[in-house]
N, C-alpha and C positions, 0 to 999 in steps of 0.2 A: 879786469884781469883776463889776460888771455887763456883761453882752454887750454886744458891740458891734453896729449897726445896719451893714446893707448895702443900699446903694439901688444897683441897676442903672436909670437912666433914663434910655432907650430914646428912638426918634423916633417910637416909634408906643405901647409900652407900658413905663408904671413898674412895678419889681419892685423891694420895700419889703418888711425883715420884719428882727427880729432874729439874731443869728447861731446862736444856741440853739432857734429853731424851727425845725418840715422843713419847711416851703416860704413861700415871702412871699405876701403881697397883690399882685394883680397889676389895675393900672387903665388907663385910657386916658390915654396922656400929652399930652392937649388941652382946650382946652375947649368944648363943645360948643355950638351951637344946635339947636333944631329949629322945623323950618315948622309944628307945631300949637302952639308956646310961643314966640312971634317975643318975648318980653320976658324970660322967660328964659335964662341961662344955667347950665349943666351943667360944672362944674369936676370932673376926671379920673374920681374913683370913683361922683360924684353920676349918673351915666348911665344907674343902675341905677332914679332914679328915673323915668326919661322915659318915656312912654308910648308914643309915637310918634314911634320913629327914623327913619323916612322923609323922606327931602331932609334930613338931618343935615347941618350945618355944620361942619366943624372948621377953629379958630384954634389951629397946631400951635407951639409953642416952638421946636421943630426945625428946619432948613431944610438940606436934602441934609447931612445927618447934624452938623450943629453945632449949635450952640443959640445962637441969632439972637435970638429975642424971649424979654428977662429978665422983659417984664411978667408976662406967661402962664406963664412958667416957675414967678416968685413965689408964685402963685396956685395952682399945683397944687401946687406946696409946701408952700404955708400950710395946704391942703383936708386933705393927710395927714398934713401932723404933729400938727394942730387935731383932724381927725376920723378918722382911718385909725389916729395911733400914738398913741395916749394916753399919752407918756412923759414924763421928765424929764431934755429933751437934754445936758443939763451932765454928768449924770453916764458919757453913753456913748461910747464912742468912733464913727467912721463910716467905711466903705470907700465910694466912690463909684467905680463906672463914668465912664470917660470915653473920650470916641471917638480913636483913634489920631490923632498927629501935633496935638491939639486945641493953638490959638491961645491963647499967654501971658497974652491980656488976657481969654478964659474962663475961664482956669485963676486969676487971681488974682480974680476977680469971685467965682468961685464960693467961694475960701477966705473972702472977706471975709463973702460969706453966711450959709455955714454957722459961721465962728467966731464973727462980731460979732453975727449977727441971731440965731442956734439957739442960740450958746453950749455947743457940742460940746466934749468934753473934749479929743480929737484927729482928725485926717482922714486918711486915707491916700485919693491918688486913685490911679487905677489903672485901666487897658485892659482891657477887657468880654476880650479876648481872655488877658490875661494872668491873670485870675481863673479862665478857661475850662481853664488850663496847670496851675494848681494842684489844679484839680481831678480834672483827668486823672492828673497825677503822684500824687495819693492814690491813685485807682482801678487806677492799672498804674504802684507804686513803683519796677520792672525799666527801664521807659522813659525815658532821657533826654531823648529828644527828640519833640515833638509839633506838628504843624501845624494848625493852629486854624483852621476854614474857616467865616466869621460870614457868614450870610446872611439882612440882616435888615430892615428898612423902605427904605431909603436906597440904601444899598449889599451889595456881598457885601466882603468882607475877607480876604484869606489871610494868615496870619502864620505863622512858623516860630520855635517856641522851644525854648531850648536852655538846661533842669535852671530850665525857670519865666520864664527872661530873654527879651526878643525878642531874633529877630535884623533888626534893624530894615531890611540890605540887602537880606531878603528878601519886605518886606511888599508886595502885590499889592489894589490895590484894584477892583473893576469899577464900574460906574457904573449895575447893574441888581440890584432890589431888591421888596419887595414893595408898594411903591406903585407903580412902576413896572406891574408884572403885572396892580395892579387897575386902572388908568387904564385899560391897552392893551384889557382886557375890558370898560371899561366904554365902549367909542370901540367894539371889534365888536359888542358885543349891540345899541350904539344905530345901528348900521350897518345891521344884517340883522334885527332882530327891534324892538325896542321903546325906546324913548328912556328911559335910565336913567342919562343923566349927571348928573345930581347925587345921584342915589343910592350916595355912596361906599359908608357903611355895610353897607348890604345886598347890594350887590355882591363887598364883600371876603367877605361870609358864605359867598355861594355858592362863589368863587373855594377858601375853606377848604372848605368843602363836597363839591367836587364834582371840582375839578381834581384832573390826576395826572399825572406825571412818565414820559413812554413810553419803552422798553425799546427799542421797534422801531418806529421813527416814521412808515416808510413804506409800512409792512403794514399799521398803524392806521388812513393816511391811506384805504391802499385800502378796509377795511371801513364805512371812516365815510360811504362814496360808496353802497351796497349801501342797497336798502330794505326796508322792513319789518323783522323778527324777526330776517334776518340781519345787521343792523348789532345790535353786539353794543355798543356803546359810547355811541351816544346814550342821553341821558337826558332828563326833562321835571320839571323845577326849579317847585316853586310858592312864590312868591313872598310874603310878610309882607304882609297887609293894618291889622296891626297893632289890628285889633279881633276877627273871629274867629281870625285865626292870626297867632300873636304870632311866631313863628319859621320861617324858608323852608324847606322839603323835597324829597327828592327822591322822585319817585312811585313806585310800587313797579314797573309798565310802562309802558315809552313808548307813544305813540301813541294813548293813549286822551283821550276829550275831556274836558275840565276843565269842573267843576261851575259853577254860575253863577254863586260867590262866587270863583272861582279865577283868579288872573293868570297864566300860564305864559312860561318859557322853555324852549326846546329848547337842550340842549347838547349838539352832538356832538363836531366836528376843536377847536373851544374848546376843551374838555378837556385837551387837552393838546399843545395849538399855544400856549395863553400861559404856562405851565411851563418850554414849550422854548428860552424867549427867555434864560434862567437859561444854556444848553448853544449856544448860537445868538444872540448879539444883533445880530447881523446882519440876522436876518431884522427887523428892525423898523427898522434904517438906524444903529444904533449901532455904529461901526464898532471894535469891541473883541475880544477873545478870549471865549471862553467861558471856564466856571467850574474845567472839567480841564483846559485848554489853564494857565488863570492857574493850578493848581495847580504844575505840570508846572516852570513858567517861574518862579514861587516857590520852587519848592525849588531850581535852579540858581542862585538868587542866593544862595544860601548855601555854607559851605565843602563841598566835596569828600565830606569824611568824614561829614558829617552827613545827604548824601542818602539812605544805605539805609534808618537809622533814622527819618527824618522819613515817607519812603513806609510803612514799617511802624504810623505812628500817625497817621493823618489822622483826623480829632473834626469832626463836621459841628455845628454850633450854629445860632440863630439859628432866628426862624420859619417860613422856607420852608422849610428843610429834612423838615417834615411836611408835603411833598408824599409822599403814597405814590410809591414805585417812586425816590425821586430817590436815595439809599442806593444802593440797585443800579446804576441807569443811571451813577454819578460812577465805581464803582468798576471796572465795564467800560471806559469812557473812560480812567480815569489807568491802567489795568492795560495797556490797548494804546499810550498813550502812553511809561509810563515802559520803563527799560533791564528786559529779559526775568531779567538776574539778581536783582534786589529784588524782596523778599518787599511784596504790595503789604494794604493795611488799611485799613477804612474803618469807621468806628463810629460810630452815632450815639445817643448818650446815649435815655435813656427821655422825657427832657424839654428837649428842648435849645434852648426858650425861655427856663426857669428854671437852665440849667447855668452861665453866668456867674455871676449871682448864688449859686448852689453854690457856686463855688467862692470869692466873696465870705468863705463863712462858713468855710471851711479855710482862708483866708491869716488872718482874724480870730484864730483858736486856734491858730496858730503860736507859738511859745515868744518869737521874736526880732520879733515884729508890734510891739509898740510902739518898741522900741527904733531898728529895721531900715526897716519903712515908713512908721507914721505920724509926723507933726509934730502935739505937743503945741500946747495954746493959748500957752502961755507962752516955746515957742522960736519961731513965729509972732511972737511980739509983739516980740521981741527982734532976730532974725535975717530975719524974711519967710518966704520961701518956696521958701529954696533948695534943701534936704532932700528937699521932698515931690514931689517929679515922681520916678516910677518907670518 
């Protein structure tokens, strides 16, 4: 039997591969312009061709985590399965991601796609989060219960499952995310240093680059006030000219002067004042909980019995989550929040961009996956699509 295909796609990145490979192709799920090729466009994986990302455009499918625009959607779909999967969809089955609580008339748009227009043998759609469950349940088969904490373009997400299943009373959404973090950076750097608003692209570089998630927020703040050699925390970030330096860096000492092909920023309390808005969205005027506060208040919507174990397995996914130090900083936070008798746990996967779709490819080689979650084409055609919601 041929493998089945797992696409996780994301509002920022596709994650596309068979279930018998170790890791997918991973592209941008947009389509791009750029201000040296105003005539061209760059559909999702083609990005690789552009020369100069600088003032990049994106036209996103996505919109605060749903998928709004079917045109661009189409179109990245066509670019991978045309150019990324060189396959023959008929014969494979497909797992697709799909964002919690998703709108009946995406979920049935999407089946008519993927059956009428691919010609897939079967679908199972399925929660980025609920795929996240099965894979944890492989890796610690002792644990029944896990809290799935997605933190990824859009939003962050709490979910509590119990032996794979959600527990849907307990799911927590916040409404801050990693476009979120590179906006709010890219409004201070053009506040205090240099007008970079339309440089998404290269802003979220540095943002992955250079940001970090603080331990102790108000000792940092004091070093970050302190000059010269003893601020230990500023950095000076050189900037993509995208003809001699194809890629932004950070210098190896601050304070020194940049050569006369070189653009700089200074990054100091940035570092890890737009990180903190993940632990604090307050300070930017979103008047929400934080990430361990929504942890906390997640796991209380669920039953009684299920608190100690769910505290004992919290799984961080999602791309913010490599913020260095945020691991640590979460599990200080829900250790002083939660009851002093549970045992408390915080893990985060070696990749926990590509962990949902991990776990794509362990619900795929389940014994009971055809049977259990996907809908064939032929009960599709008969019955709709009353089976396939999981």
């Amino acid at each position: 039997m041929a493998a089945s295909m797992v696409l996780d796609t994301g509002a920022y990145t596709a994650k596309v591969g068979l279930a018998d490979e170790k890791e997918p192709k991973i592209f941008p799920n947009a389509i791009m312009k750029a201000k040296s090729e105003r005539r061209k466009q760059f559909i999702g994986s083609q990005i690789d061709e552009c020369k100069d990302l600088s003032g990049l455009f994106y036209v996103l499918p996505f919109q605060k985590g749903y998928l709004v625009n079917w045109d661009v959607q189409r179109q990245v779909w066509e670019n991978m399965f045309g150019k990324d999967m060189t396959i023959d969809c008929s014969e494979h089955s497909i797992v697709i991601a799909e964002p919690y609580f998703n709108f009946l008339s995406i979920q049935e748009a999407m089946n008519e796609v993927f059956f009428e227009e691919y010609q897939f043998k079967s679908i199972c759609r399925v929660n980025a989060g609920t795929l996240s469950a099965h894979k944890n349940k492989k890796e610690k088969p002792s644990h029944l219960c896990s809290l799935i904490v997605d933190s990824g373009y859009s939003f962050t997400h709490i979910a509590p499952f119990y032996n794979c299943k959600k527990v849907a009373k307990g799911i927590r959404r916040m409404n801050v995310g990693g476009k979120l973090l590179t906006n709010h950076l890219k409004e201070i750097l053009s506040y205090r240093q240099l007008n970079v608003m339309d440089e998404t692209y290269v802003i979220n570089q540095v943002k992955e680059d250079i940001c970090y998630v603080s331990t102790q927020f108000y000792e940092d703040m004091k070093i970050t006030k302190l000059k010269g050699k003893e601020n230990t925390i500023v950095r000076d970030y050189v900037l993509p000219d995208f003809s001699q330096i194809k890629k932004g860096y950070i210098k190896e000492e601050a304070f020194l002067k940049p050569k006369p092909h070189e653009q700089m920023i200074r990054m100091n309390n940035e570092r890890f004042s737009v990180p903190e808005i993940l632990f604090h969205p307050s300070d930017i005027g979103i008047h929400e909980m934080g990430v361990a506060e929504a942890i906390v208040h997640a796991i209380e919507g669920t039953p009684k019995e299920m608190h100690p174990h769910l505290y004992r397995n919290i799984v961080l996914t999602g791309g913010n989550s490599n913020f260095p130090g945020y691991e640590k900083r979460l599990y200080e936070e829900v250790r002083s929040l939660a009851p002093q008798e549970y045992e408390v746990n915080v893990t985060l996967p070696n990749n926990p961009i590509t962990y949902a779709w991990e776990g794509g490819t362990v619900l795929s080689k389940l014994d009971n996956f055809e049977k259990e979650y996907s809908v064939t084409k032929k009960e599709f055609e008969e019955q709709g699509d009353r089976k396939s919601v999981v």
